[in-house]
C-alpha positions as CSV (number, residue, x, y, z in Angstrom):
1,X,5.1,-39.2,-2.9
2,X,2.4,-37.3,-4.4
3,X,3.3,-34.8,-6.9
4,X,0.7,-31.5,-6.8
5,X,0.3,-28.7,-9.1
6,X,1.6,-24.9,-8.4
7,X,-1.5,-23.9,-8.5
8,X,-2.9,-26.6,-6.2
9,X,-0.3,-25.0,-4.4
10,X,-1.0,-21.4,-4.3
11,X,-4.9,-22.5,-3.4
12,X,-3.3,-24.5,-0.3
13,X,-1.4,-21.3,0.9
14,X,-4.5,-19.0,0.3
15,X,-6.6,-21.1,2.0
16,X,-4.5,-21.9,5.1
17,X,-3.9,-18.0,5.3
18,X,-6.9,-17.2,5.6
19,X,-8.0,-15.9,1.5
20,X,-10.5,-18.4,1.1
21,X,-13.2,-17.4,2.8
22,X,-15.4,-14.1,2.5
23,X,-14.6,-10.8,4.8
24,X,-16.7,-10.2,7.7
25,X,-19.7,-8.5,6.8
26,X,-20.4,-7.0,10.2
27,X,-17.7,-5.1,12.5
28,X,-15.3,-7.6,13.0
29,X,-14.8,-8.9,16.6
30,X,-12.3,-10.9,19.1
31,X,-14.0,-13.8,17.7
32,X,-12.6,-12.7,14.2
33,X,-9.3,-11.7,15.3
34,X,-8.9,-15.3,17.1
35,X,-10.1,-17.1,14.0
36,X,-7.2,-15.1,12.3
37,X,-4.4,-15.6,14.8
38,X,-5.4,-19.1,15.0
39,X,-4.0,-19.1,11.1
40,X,-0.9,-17.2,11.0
41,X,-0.1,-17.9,14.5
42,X,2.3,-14.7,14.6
43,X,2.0,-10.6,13.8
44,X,5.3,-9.0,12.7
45,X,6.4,-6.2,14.4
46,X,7.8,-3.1,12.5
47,X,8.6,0.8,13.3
48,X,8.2,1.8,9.5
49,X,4.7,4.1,9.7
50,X,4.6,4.9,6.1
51,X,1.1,3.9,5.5
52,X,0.3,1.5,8.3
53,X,2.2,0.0,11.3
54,X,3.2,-4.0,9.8
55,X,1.5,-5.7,13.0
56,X,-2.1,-4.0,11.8
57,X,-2.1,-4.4,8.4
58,X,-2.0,-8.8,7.8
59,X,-5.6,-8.4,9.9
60,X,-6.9,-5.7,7.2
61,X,-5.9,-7.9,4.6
62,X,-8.1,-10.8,6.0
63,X,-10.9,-8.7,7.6
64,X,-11.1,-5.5,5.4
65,X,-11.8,-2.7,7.9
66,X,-11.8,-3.3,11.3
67,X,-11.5,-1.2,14.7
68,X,-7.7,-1.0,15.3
69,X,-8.6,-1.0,18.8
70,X,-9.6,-4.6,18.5
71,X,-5.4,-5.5,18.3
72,X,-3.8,-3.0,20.4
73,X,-6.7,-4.3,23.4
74,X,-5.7,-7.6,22.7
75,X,-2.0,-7.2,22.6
76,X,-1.5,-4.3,25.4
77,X,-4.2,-4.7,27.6
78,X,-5.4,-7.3,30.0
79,X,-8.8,-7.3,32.5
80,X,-10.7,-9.8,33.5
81,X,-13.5,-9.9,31.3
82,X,-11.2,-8.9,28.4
83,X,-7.9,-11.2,28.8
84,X,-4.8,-10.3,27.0
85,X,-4.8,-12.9,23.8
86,X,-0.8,-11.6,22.5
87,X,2.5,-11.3,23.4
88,X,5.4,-9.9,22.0
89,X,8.6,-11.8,21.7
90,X,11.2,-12.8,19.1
91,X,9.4,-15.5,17.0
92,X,10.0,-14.5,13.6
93,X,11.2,-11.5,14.7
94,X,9.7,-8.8,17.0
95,X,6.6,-9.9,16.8
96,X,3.1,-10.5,18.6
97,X,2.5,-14.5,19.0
98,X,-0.8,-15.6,21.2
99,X,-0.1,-15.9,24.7
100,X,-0.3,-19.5,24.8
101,X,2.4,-20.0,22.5
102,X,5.1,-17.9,24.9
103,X,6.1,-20.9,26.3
104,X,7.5,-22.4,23.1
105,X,10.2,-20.4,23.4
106,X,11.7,-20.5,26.6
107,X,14.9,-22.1,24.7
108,X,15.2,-18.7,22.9
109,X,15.4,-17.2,25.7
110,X,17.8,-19.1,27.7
111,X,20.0,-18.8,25.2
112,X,19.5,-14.9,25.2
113,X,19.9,-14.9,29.0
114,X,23.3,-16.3,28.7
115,X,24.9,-14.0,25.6
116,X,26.3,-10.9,26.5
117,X,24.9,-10.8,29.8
118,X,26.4,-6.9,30.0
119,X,26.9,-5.2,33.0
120,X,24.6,-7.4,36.1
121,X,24.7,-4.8,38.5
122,X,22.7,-2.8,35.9
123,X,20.2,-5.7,34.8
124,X,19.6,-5.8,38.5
125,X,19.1,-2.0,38.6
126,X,16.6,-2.1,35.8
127,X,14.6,-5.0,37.5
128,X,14.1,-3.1,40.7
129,X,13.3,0.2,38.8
130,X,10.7,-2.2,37.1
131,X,9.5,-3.8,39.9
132,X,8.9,-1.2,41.9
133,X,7.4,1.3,39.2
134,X,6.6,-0.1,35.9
135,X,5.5,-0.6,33.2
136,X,8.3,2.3,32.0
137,X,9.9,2.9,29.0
138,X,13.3,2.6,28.6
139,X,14.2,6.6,28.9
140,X,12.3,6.3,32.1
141,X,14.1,3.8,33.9
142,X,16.9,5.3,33.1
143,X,16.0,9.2,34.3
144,X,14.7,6.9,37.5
145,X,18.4,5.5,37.7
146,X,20.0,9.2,37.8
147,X,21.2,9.4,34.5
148,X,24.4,7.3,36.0
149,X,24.6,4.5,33.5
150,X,26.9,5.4,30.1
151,X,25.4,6.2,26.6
152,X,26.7,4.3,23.7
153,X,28.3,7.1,21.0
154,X,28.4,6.7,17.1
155,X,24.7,6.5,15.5
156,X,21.4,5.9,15.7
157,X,21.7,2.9,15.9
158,X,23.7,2.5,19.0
159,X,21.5,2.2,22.3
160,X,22.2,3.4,25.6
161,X,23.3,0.5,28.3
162,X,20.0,1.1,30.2
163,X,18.4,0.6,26.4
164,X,20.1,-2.8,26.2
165,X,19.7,-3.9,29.4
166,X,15.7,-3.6,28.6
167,X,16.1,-5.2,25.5
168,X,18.5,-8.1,26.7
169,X,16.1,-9.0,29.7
170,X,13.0,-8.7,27.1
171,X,15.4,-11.1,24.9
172,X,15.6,-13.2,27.9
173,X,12.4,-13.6,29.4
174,X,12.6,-11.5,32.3
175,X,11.3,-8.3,31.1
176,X,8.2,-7.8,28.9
177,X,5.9,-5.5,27.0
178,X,3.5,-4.6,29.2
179,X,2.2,-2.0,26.6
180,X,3.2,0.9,24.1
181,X,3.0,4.6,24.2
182,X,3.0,5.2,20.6
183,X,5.9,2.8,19.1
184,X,7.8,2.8,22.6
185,X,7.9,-0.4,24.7
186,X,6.8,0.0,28.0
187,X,8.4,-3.1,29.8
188,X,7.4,-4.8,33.3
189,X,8.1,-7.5,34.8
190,X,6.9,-11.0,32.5
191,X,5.0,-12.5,35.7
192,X,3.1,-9.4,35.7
193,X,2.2,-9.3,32.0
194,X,2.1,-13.3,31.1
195,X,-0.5,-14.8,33.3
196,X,0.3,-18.0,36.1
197,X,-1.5,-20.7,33.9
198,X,0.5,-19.9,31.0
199,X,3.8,-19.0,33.1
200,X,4.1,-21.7,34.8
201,X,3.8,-24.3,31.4
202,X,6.9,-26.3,30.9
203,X,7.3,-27.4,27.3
204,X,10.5,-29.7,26.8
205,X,13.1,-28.0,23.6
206,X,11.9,-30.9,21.4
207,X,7.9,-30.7,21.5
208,X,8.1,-27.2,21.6
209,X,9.8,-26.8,18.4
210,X,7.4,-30.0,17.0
211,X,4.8,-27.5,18.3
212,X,6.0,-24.2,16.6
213,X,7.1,-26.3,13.0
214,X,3.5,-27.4,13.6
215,X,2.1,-23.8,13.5
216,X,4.4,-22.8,10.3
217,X,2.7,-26.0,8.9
218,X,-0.7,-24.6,9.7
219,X,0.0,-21.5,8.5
220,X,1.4,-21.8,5.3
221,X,0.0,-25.1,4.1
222,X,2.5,-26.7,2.1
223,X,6.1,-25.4,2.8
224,X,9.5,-26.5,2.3
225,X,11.8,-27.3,5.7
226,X,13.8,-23.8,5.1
227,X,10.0,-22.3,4.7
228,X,9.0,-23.8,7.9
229,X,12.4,-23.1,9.5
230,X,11.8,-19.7,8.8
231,X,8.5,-18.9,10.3
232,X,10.3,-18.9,14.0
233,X,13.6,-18.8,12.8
234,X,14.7,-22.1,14.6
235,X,18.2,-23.4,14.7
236,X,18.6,-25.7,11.2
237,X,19.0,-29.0,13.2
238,X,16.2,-28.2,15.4
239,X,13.9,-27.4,12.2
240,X,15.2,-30.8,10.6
241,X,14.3,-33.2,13.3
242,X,11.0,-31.5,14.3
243,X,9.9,-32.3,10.2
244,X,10.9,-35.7,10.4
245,X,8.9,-36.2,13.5
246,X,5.8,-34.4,12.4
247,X,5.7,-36.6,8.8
248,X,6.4,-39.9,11.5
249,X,3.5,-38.8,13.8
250,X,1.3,-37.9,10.8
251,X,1.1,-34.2,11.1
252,X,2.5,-33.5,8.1
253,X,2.9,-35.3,5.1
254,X,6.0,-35.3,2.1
255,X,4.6,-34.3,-1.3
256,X,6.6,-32.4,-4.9
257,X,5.0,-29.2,-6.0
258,X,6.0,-29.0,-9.2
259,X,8.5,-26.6,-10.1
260,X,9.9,-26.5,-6.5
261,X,13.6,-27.4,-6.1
262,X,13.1,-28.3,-2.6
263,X,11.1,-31.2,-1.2
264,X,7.6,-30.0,0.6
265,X,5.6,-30.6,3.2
266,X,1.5,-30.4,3.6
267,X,0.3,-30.1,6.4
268,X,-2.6,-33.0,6.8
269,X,-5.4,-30.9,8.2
270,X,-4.8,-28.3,4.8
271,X,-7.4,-28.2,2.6
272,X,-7.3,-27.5,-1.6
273,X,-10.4,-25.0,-2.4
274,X,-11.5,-25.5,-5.7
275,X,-10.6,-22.1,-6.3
276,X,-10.1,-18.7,-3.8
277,X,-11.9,-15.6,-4.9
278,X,-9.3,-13.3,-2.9
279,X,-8.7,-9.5,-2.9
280,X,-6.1,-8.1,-1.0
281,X,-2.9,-5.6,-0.5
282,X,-0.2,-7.1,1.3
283,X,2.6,-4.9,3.2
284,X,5.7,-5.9,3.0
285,X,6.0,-8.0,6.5
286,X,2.7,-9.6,5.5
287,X,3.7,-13.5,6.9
288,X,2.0,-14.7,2.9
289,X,5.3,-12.9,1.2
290,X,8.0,-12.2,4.1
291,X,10.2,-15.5,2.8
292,X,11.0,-13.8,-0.6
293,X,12.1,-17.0,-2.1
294,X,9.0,-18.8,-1.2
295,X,6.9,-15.6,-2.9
296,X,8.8,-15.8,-5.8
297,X,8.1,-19.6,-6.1
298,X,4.5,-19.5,-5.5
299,X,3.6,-16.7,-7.7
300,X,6.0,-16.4,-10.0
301,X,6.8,-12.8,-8.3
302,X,10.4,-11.6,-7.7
303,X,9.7,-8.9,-4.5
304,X,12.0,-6.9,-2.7
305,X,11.4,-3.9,-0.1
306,X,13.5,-1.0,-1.6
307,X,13.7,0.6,1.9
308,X,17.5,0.9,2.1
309,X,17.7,1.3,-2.0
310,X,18.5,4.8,-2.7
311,X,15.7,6.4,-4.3
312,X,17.6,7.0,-8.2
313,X,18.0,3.8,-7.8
314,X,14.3,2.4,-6.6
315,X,12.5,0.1,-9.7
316,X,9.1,0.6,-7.6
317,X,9.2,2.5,-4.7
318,X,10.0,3.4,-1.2
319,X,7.2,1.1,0.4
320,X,5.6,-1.1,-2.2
321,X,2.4,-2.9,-1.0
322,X,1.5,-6.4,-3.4
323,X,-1.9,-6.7,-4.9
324,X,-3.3,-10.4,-4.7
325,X,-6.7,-10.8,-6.6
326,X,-7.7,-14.0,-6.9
327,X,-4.9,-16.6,-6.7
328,X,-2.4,-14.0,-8.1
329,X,-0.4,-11.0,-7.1
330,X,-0.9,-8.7,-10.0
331,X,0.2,-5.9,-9.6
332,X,2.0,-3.9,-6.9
333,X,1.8,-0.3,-5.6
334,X,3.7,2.2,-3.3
335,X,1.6,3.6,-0.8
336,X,2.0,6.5,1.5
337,X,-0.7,7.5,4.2
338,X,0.0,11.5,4.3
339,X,-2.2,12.4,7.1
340,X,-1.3,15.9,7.2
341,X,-3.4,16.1,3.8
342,X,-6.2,13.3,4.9
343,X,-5.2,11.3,1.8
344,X,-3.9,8.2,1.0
345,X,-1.1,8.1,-1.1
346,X,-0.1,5.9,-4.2
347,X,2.9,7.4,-6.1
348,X,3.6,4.7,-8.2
349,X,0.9,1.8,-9.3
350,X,2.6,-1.0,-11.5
351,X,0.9,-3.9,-13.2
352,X,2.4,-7.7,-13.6
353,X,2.6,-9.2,-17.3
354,X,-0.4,-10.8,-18.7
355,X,-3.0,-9.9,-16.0
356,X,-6.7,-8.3,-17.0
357,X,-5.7,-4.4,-16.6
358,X,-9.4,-3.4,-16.4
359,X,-10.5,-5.7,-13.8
360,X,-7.2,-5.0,-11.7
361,X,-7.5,-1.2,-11.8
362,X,-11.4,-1.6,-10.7
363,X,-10.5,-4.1,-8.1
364,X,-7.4,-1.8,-7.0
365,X,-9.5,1.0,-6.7
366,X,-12.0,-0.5,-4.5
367,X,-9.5,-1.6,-2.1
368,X,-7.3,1.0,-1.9
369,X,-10.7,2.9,-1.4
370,X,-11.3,1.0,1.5
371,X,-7.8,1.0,3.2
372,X,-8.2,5.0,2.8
373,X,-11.3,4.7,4.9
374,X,-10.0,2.5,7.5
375,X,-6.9,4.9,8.2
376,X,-9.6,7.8,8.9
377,X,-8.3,9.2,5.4
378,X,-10.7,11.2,2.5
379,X,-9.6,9.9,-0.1
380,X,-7.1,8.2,-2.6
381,X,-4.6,10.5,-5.0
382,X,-2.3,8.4,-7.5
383,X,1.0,10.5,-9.3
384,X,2.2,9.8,-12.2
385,X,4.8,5.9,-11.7
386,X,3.8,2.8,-13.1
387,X,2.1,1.8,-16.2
388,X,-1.6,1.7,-13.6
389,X,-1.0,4.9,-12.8
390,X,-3.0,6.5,-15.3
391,X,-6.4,4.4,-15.0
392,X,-6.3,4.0,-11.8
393,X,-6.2,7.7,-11.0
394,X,-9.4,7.8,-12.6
395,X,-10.9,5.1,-11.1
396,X,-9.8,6.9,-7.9
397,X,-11.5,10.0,-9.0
């Protein structure tokens, strides 16, 4: 088995994500976006707005400033010169996955269809509301239904039954996301969102999850089973035998990465830049850093999204964006797009041990200059957190 370096490593990952090669210099295109997608194979999808939506931000980090139009046509619109390229589903979690890859998980969803099937007189309410009317959101199927079916009580968190019936079909194929209003799912029916040719595929369980442990492979480069495992969040004995099928077929190939405790895997068709000249900010669903314990083992960085941390107790922030220059994430910094103001906020800018401060707070500047720009913002203002903060709200000056 050949041993490889970390940093041979890191280079793998950067280059399979995408870091290795130079932004667009023109507007980015489709052509672009599909270039990217073909990569990471998946978009997370999250409701936190803070600075940016999750789904938008992985393609800024790989194109620099592009038209968000260019996703939300592709994901929630369909003609026929410009066909719909995504689809949401549950693949690592909400997320938006090319259309082709929806039939992949039709074992997901069979599973879905039958847990906690609820109430079927109202699934079959919601269906014919659909049918007949949608795409509608969830609140509007259920003002169509009379207002009849129940509310849950007790939080926010609790959803009315017409709200999980939506969500339980979505879960199980039957419903869709035809496209949003805002953050709202508008469902309709799946054969009315995901087109015949792809519909109508039939993948058997066992190549389709050889084919989706073949897309983590793709996308990360060299991973570990539980990485890989991860990247759809497939069932541990499915994950298992789908690795030991790729490395017999030849798609993937066992090698040690030195300081790893778990085997790894490279994907054949990876390649190992000489070196990767990257520069990017990376939100916190960004599909290079989601698996924390694969972040921390790459780059020697221990990240966690301090969310849910009461503030007293936050070390960096509410909504802490990494920094990767190079082959490195050196520094991090807590962003906040206040669009009431038109400026881009950073209240706390933090560098990592040992890393060139001047160069980082140059580089840092330029980019968060740029992300400021793309979000139709005037400018960048850093407060007074983190031992960057003080040079880098000159540079932002």
């Amino acid at each position: 088995m050949e041993t490889i370096s970390a940093a041979s490593a890191r280079r793998i990952v950067l280059a399979a994500q995408g870091f290795a090669e130079q932004r667009p210099t023109s507007i980015p295109t489709r052509r672009h976006l599909a270039k990217v997608l073909s990569r990471v194979r998946l978009l997370q999808l999250d409701s936190v707005n803070v600075a940016v939506r999750a789904h938008y931000m992985p393609l800024f980090s790989r194109l620099g400033a592009y038209p968000a139009s260019l996703l939300d046509e592709a994901a929630w619109s369909h003609s026929a010169r410009r066909p719909r390229m995504l689809v949401e589903y549950w693949a690592h979690v909400a997320s938006l996955i090319p259309i082709e890859d929806w039939p992949l998980l039709r074992a997901r969803m069979r599973r879905h269809a039958v847990a906690e099937r609820g109430d079927p007189a109202l699934l079959a309410d919601v269906l014919t509301v659909v049918k007949q009317e949608g795409p509608l959101g969830a609140g509007a199927i259920e003002d169509r239904l009379g207002g009849s079916a129940p509310r849950a009580k007790g939080g926010w968190w609790n959803r009315s039954a017409v709200k999980w019936s939506c969500e339980h079909l979505f879960a199980a194929g039957e419903l869709s996301t035809a496209t949003r209003r805002g953050f709202e799912r508008l469902y309709d029916l799946t054969e009315r969102v995901v087109p015949p040719n792809v519909l109508d595929v039939v993948v058997p369980d066992d190549e389709a999850n050889r084919r989706l442990t073949a897309n983590a492979a793709t996308a990360f480069g060299v991973a570990t089973e539980p990485d890989l495992r991860d990247y759809y969040r497939l069932p541990p004995a499915d994950s298992r035998r789908a690795v030991a099928e790729l490395v017999e077929s030849g798609v993937l190939e066992p090698v040690a990465v030195e300081g790893w405790r778990l085997p790894a895997y490279r994907h054949t068709a990876a390649r190992t830049p000489r070196r990767v000249a990257a520069r990017a900010l990376l939100c916190p669903f960004d599909p290079l850093i989601w698996r924390r314990e694969r972040t921390e083992a790459l780059f020697d960085f221990f990240y966690r999204i301090e969310i849910y941390v009461p503030e007293p107790k936050r070390v960096y922030g509410y909504y802490v964006f990494p920094f990767l220059l190079d082959e490195a994430l050196v520094a991090r910094v807590d962003l906040k797009a206040d669009r009431a103001a038109g400026v881009l906020r950073v209240p706390g800018a933090f560098a990592e041990p040992g890393v060139d401060l001047g160069r980082v707070v140059t580089e840092l500047a330029e980019e968060l200059a740029t992300m400021a720009e793309w979000l139709g913002l005037s400018g960048v203002e850093v407060g007074t957190r983190g031992d960057l903060a003080k040079a880098l709200r000159i540079a932002c000056r």
